[in-house]
N, CA and C atoms of all chains as a GROMACS GRO file, in nm:
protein
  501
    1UNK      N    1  -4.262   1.005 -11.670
    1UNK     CA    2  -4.259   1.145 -11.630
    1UNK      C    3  -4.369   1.161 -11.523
    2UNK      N    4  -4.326   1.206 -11.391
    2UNK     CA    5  -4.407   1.220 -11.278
    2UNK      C    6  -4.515   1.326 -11.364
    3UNK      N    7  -4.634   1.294 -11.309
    3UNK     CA    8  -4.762   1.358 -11.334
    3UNK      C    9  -4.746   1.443 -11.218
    4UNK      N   10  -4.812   1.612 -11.258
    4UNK     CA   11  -4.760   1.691 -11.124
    4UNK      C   12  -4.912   1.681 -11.025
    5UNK      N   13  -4.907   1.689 -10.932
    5UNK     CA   14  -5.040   1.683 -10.806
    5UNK      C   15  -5.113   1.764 -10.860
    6UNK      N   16  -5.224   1.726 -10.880
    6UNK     CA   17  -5.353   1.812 -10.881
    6UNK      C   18  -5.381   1.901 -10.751
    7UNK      N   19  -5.415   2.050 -10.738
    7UNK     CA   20  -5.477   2.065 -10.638
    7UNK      C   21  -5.635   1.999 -10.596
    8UNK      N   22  -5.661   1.976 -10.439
    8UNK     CA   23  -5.806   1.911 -10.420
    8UNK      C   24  -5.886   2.000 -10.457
    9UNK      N   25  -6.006   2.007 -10.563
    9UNK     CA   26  -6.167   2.033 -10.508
    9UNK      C   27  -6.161   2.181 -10.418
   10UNK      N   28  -6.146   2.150 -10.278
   10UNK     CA   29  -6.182   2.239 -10.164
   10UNK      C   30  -6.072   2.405 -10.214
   11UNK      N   31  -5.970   2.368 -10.290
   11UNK     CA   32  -5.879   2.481 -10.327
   11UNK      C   33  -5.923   2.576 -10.385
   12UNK      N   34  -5.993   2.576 -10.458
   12UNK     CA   35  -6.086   2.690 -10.553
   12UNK      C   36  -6.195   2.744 -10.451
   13UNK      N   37  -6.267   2.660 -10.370
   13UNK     CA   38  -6.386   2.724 -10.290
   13UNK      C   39  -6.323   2.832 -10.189
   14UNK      N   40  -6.178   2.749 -10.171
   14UNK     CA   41  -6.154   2.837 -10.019
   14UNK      C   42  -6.075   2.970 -10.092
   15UNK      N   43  -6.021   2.948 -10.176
   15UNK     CA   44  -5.969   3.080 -10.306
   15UNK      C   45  -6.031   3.152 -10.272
   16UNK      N   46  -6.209   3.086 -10.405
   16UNK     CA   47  -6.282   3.235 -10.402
   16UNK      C   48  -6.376   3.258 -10.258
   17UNK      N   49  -6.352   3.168 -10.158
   17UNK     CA   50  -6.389   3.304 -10.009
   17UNK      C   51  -6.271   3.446 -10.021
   18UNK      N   52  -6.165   3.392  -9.999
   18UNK     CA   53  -6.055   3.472  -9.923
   18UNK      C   54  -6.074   3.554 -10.060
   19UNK      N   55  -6.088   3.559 -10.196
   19UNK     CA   56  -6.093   3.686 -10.285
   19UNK      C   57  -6.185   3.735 -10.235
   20UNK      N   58  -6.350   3.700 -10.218
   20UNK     CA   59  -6.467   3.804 -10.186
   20UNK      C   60  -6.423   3.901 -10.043
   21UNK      N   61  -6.378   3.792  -9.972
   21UNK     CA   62  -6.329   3.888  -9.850
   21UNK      C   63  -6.226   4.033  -9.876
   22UNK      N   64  -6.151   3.947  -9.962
   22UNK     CA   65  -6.020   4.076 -10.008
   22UNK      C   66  -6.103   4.167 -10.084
   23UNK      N   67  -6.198   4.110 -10.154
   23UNK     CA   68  -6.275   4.255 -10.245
   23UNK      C   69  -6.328   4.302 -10.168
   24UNK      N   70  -6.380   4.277 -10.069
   24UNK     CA   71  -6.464   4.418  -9.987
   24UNK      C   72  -6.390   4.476  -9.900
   25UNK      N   73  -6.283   4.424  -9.875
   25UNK     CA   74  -6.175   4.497  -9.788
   25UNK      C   75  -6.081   4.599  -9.912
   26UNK      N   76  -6.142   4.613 -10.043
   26UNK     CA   77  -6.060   4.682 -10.142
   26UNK      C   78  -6.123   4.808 -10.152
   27UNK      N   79  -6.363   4.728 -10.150
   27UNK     CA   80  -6.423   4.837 -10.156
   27UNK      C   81  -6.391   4.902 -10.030
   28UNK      N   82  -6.377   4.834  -9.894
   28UNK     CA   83  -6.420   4.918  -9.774
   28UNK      C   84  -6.310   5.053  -9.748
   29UNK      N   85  -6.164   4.978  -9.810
   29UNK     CA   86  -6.055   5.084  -9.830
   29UNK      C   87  -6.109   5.216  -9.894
   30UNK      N   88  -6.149   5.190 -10.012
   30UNK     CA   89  -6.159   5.319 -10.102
   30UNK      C   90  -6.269   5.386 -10.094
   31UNK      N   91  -6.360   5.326  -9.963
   31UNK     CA   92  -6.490   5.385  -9.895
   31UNK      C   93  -6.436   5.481  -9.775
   32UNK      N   94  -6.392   5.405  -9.750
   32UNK     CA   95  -6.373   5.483  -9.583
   32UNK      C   96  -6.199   5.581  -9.642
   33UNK      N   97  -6.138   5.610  -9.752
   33UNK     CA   98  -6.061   5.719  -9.809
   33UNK      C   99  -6.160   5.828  -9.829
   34UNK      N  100  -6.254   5.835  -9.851
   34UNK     CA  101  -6.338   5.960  -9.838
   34UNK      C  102  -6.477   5.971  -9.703
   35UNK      N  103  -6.457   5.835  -9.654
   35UNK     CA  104  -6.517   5.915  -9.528
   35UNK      C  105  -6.478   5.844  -9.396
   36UNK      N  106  -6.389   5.907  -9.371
   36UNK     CA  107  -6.284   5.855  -9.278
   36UNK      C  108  -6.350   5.866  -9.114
   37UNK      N  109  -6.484   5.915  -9.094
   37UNK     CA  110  -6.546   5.903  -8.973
   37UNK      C  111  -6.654   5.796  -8.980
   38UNK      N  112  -6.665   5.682  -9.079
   38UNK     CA  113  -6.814   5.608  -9.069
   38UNK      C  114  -6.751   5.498  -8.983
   39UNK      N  115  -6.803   5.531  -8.852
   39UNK     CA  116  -6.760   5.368  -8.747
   39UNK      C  117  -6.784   5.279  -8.778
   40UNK      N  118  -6.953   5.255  -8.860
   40UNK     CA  119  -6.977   5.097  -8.915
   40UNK      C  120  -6.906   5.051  -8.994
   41UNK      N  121  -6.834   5.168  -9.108
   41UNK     CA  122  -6.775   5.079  -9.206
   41UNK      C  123  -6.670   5.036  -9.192
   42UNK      N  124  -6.593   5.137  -9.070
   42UNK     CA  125  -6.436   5.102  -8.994
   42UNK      C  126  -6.444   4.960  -8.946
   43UNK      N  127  -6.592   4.948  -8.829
   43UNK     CA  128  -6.601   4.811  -8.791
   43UNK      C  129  -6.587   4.688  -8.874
   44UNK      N  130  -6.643   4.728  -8.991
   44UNK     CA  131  -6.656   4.608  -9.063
   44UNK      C  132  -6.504   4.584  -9.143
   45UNK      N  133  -6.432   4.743  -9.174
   45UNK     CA  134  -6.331   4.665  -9.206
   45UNK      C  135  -6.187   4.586  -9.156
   46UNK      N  136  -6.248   4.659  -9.022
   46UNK     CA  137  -6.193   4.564  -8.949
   46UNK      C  138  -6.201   4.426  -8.889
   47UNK      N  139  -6.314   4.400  -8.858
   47UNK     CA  140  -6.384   4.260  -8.863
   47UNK      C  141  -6.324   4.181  -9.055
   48UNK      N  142  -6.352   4.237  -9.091
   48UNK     CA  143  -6.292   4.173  -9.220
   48UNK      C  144  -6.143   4.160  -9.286
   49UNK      N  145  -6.042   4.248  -9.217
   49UNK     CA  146  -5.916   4.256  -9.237
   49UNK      C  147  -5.915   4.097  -9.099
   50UNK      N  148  -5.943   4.080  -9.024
   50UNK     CA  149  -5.907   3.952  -8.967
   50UNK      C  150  -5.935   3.832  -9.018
   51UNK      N  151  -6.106   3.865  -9.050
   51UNK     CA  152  -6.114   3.754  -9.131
   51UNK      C  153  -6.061   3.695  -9.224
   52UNK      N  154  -6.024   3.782  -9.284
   52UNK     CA  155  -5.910   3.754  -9.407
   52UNK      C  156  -5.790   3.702  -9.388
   53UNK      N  157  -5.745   3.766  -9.254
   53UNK     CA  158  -5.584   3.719  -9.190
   53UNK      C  159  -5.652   3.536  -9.172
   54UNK      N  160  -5.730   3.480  -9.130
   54UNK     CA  161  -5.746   3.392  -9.092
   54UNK      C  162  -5.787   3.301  -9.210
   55UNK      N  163  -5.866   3.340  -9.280
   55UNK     CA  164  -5.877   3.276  -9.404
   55UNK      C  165  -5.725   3.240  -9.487
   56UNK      N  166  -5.637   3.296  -9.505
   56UNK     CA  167  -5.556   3.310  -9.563
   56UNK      C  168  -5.460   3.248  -9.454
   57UNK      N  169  -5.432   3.255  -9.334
   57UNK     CA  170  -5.372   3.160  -9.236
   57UNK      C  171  -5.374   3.006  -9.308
   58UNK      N  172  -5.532   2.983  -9.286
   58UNK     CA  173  -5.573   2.808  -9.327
   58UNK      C  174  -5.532   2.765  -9.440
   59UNK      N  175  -5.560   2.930  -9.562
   59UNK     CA  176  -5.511   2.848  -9.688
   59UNK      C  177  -5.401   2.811  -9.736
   60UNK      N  178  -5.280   2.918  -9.658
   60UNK     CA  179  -5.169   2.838  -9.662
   60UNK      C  180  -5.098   2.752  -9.568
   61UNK      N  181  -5.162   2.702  -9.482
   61UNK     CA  182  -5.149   2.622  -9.415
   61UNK      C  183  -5.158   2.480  -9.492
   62UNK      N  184  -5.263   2.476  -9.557
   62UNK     CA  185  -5.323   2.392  -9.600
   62UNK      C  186  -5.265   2.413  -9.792
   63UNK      N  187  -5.212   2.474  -9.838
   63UNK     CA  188  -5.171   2.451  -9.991
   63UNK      C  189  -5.073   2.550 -10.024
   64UNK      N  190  -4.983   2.587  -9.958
   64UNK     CA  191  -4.880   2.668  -9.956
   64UNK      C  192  -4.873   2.816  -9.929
   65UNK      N  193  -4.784   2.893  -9.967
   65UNK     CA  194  -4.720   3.022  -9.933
   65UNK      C  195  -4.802   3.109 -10.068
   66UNK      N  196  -4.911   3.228 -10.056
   66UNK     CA  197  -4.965   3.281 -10.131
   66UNK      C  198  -4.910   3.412 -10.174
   67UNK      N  199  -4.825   3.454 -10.056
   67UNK     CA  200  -4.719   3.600 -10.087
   67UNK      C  201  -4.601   3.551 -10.013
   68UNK      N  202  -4.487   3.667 -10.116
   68UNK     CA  203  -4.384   3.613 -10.119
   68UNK      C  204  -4.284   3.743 -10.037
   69UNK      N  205  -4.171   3.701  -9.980
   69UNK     CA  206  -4.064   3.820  -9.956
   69UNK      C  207  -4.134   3.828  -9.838
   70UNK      N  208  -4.125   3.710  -9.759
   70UNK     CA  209  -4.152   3.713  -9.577
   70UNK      C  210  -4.318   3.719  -9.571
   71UNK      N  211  -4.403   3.792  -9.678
   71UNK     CA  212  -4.542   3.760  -9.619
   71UNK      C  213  -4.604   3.620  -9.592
   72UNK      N  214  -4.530   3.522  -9.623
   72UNK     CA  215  -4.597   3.399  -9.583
   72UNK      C  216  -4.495   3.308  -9.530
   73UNK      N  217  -4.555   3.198  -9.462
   73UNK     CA  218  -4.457   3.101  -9.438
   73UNK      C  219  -4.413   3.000  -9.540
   74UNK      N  220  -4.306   2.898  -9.546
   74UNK     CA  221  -4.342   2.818  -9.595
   74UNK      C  222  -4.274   2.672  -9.542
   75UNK      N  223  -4.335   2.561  -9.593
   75UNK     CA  224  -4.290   2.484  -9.505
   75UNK      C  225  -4.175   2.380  -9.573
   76UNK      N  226  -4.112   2.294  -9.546
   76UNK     CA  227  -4.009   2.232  -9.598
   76UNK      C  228  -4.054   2.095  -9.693
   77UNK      N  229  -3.995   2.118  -9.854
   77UNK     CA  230  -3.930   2.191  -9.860
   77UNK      C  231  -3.968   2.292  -9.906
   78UNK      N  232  -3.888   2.409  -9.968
   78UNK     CA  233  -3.933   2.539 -10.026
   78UNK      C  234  -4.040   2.500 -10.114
   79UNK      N  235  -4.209   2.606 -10.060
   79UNK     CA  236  -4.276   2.554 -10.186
   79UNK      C  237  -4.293   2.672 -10.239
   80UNK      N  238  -4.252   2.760 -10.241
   80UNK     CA  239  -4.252   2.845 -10.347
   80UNK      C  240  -4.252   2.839 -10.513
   81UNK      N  241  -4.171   2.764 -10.523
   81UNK     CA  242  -4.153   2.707 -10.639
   81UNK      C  243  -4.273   2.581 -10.745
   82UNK      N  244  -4.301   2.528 -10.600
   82UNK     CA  245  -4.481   2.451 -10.641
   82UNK      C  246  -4.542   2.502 -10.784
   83UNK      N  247  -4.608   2.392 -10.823
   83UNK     CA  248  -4.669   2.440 -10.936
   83UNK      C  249  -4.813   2.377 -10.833
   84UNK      N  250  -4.954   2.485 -10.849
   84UNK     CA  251  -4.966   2.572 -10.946
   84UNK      C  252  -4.943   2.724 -10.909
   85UNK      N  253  -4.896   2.743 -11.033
   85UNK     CA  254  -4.831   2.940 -11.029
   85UNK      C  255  -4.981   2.996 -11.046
   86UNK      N  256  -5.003   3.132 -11.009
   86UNK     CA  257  -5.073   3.189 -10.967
   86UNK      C  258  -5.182   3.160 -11.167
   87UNK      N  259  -5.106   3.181 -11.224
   87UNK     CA  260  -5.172   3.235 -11.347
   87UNK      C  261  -5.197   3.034 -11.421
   88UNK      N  262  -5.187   2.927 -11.295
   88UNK     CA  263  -5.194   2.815 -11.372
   88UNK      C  264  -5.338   2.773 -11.313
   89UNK      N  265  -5.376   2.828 -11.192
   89UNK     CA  266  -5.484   2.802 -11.105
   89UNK      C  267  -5.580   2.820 -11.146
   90UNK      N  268  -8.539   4.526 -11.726
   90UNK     CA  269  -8.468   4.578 -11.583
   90UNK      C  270  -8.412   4.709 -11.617
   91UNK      N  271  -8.479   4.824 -11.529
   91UNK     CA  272  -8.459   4.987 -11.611
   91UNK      C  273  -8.303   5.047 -11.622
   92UNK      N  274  -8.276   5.030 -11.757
   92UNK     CA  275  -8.135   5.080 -11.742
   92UNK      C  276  -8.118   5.210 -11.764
   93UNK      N  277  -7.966   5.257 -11.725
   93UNK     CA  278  -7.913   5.397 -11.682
   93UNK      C  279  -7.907   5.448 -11.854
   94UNK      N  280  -7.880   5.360 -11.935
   94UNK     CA  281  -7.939   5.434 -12.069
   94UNK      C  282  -8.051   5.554 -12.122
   95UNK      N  283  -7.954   5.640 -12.174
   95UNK     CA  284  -8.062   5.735 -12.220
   95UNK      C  285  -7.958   5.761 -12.374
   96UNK      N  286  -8.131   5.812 -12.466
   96UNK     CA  287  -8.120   5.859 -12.619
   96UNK      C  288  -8.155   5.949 -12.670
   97UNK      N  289  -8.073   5.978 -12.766
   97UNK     CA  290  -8.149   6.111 -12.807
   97UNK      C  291  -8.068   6.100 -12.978
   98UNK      N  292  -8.176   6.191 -13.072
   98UNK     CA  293  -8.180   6.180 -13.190
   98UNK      C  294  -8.088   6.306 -13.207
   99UNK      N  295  -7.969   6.312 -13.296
   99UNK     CA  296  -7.880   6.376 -13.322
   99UNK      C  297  -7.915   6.447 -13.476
  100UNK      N  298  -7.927   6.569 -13.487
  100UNK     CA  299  -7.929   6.628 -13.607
  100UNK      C  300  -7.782   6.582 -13.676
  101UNK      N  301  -7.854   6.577 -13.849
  101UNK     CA  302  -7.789   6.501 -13.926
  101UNK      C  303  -7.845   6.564 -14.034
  102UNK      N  304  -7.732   6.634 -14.078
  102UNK     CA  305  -7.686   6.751 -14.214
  102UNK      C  306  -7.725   6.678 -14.341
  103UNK      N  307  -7.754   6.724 -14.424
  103UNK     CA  308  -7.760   6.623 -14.558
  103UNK      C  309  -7.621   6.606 -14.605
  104UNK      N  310  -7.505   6.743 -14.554
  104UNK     CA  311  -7.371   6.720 -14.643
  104UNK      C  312  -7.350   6.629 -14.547
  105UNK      N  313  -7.391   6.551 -14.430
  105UNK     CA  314  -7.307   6.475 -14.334
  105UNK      C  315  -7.273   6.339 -14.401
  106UNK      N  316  -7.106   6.360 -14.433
  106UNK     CA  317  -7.069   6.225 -14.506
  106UNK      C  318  -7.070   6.121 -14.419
  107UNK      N  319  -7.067   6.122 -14.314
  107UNK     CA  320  -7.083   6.013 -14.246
  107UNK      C  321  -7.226   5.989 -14.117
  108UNK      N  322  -7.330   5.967 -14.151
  108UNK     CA  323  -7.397   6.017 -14.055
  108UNK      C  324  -7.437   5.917 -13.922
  109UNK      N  325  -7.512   5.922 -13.797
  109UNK     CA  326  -7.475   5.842 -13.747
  109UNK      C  327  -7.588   5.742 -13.747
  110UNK      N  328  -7.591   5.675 -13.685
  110UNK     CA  329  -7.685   5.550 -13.651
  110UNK      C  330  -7.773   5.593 -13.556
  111UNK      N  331  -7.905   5.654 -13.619
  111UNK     CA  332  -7.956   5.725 -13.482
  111UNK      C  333  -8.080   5.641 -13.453
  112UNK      N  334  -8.134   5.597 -13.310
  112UNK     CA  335  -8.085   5.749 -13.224
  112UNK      C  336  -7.976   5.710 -13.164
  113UNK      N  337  -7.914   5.789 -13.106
  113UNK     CA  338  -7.766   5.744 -13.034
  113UNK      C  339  -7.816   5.717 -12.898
  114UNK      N  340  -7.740   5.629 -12.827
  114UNK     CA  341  -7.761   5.601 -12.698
  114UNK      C  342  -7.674   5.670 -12.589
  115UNK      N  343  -7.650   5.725 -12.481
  115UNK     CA  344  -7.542   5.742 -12.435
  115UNK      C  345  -7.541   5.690 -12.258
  116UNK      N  346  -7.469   5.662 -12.160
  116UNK     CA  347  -7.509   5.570 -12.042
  116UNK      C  348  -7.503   5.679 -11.947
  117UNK      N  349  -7.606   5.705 -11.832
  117UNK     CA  350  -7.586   5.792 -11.718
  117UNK      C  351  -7.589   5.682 -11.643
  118UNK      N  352  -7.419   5.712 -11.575
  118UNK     CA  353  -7.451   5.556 -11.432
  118UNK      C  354  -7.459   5.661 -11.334
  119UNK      N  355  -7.481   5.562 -11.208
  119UNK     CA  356  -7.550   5.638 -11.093
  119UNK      C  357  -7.450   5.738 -10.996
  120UNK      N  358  -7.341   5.716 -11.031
  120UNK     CA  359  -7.251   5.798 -10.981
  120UNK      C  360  -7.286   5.969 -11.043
  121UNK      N  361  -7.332   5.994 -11.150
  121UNK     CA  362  -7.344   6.139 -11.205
  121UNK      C  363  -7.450   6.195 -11.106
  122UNK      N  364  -7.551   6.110 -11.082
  122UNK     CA  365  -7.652   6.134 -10.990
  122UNK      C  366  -7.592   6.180 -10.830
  123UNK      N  367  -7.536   6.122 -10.768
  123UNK     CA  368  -7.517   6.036 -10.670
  123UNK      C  369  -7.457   6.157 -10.591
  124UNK      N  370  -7.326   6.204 -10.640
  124UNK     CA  371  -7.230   6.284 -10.599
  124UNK      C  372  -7.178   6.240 -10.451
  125UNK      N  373  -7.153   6.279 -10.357
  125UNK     CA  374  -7.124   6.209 -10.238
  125UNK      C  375  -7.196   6.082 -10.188
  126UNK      N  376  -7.115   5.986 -10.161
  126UNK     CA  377  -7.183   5.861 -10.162
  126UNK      C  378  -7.264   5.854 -10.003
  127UNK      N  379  -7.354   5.837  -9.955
  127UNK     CA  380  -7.433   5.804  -9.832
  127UNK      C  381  -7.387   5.728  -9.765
  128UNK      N  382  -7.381   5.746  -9.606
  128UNK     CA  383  -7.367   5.653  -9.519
  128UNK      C  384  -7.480   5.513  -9.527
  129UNK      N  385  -7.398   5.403  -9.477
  129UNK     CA  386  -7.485   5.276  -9.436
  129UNK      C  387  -7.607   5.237  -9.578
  130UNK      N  388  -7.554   5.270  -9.672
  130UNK     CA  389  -7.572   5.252  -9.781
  130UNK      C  390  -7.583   5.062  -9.810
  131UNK      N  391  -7.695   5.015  -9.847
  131UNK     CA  392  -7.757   4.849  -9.836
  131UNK      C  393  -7.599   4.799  -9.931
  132UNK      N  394  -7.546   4.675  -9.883
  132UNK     CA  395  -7.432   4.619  -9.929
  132UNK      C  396  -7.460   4.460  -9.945
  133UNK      N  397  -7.400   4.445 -10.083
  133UNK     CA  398  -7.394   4.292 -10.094
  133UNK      C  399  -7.322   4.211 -10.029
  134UNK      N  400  -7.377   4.086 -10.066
  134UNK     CA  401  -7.269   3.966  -9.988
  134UNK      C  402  -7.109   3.989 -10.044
  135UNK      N  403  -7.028   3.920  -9.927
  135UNK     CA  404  -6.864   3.903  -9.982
  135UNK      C  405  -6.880   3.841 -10.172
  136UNK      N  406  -6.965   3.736 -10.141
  136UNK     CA  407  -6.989   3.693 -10.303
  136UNK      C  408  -7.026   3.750 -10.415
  137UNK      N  409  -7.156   3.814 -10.398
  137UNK     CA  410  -7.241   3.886 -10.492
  137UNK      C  411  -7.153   4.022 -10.475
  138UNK      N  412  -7.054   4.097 -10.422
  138UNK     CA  413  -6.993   4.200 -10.434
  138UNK      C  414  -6.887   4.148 -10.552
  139UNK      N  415  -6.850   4.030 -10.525
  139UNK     CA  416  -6.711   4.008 -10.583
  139UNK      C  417  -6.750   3.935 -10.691
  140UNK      N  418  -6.873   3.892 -10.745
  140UNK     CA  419  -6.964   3.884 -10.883
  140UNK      C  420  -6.969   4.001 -10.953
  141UNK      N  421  -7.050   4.130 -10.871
  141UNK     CA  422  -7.108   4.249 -10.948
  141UNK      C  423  -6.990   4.361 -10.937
  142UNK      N  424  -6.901   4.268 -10.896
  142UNK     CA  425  -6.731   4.437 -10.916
  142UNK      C  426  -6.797   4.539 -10.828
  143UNK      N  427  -6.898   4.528 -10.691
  143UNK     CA  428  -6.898   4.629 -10.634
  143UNK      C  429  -6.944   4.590 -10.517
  144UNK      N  430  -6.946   4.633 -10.360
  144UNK     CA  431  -7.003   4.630 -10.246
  144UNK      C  432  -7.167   4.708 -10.296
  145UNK      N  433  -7.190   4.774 -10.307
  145UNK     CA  434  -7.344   4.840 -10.296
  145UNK      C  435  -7.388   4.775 -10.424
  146UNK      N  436  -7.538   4.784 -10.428
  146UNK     CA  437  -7.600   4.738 -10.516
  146UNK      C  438  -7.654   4.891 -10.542
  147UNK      N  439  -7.635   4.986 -10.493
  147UNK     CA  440  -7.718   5.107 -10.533
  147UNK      C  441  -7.610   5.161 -10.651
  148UNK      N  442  -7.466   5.077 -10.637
  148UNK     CA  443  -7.393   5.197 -10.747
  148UNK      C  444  -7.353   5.088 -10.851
  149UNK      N  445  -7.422   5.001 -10.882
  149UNK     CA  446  -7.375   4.880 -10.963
  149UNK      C  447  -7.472   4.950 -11.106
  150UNK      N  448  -7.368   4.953 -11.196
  150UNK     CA  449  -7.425   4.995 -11.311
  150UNK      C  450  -7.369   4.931 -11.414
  151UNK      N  451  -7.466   4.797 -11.446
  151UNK     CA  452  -7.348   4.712 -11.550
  151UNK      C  453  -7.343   4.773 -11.723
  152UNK      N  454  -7.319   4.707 -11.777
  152UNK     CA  455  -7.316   4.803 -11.912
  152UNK      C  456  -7.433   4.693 -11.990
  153UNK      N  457  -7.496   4.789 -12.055
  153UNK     CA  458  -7.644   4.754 -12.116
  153UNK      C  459  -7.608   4.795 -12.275
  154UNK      N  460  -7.612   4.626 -12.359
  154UNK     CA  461  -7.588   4.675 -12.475
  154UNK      C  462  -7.695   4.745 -12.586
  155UNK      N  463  -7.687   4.881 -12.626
  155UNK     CA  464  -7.755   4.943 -12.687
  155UNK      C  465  -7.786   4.850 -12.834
  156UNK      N  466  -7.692   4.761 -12.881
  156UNK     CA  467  -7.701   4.744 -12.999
  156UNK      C  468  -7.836   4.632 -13.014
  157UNK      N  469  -7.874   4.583 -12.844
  157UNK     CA  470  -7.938   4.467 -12.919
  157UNK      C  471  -8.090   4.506 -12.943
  158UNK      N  472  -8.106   4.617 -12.899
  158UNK     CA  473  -8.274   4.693 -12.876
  158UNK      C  474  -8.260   4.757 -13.046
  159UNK      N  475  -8.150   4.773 -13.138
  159UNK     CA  476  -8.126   4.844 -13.259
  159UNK      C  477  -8.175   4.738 -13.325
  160UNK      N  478  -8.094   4.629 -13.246
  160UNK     CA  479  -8.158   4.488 -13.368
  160UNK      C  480  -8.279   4.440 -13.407
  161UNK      N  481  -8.352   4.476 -13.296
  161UNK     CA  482  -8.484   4.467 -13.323
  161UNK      C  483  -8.611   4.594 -13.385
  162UNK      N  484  -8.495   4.639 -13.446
  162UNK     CA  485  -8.597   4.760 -13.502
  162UNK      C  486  -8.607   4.921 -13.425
  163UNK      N  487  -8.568   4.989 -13.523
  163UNK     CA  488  -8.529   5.152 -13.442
  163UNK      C  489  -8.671   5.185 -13.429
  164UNK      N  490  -8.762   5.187 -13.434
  164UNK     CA  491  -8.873   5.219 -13.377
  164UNK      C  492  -8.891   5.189 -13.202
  165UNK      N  493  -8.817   5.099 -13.166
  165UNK     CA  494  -8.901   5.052 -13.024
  165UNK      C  495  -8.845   5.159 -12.944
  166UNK      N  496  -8.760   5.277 -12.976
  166UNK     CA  497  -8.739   5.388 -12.851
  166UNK      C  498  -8.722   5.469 -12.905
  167UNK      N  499  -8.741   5.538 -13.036
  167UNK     CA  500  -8.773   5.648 -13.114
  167UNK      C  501  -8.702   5.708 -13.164
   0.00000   0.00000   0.00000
């Protein structure tokens, strides 16, 4: 019985970047919903909504499709189906 | 490390069949204070935000267990 691939090491580090990034782009959301004129915090969440696009570029570049229904690519063959599932990681 | 905890001694009836464990503790986090949150307000790292469940360190109010200051004897906060 094929043993299934381990993910590498580097999979978890680059995870929890792209979560810290997504959490402050969760706080900066529900910051800037009540003060919808602070430029610094707009800047930053915008500087950080890219960063994130880019973080999340590499990581599935590099270990598959993280959202599903067109938000991500995936490459051949379908890895959607890949194990590990979100809740095995 | 000064927590948002505050106590106070609850009158307690003699008919009170159940009375409580006093003094009671109850938590003021910094939001009751706070009311509109401040601009440019000091912010943690992407990390230490996504450790402490919050961007600011001014509104991080973790939960402080009352029971273990009980364990050591109801005298030490009156």
């Amino acid at each position: 019985m094929a043993e299934p691939k381990q993910v590498p090491e580097s999979y978890y580090s680059d995870l929890k970047s792209l979560q810290a990034i997504d959490f402050t782009l969760v706080e900066l959301t529900l910051y800037l919903d009540t003060h919808p004129d602070d430029l610094e915090a707009l800047k930053q969440f915008n500087s950080a909504a890219k960063k994130s696009a880019e973080l999340r570029e590499t990581f599935e570049a590099k270990y598959g499709p993280l959202r599903q229904f067109g938000h991500s690519l995936s490459a051949y063959p379908w890895q959607w189906i890949d194990t590990p599932w979100p809740w095995q990681v | 490390m000064a927590t948002s905890r505050k106590w106070y001694s609850p009158y307690v009836s003699p008919m009170d069949p159940c009375p409580p464990l006093s003094p009671v503790s109850y938590e003021t986090p910094v939001q009751l204070y706070l009311g509109f949150q401040p601009r440019g307000m000091e912010q943690f790292s992407p990390f230490e935000a996504l450790a402490h469940g919050t961007l600011w360190p001014g509104l991080y109010t973790p939960y402080t267990n009352p029971y273990l200051l009980k364990k050591r004897g109801i005298d030490t906060n009156g």
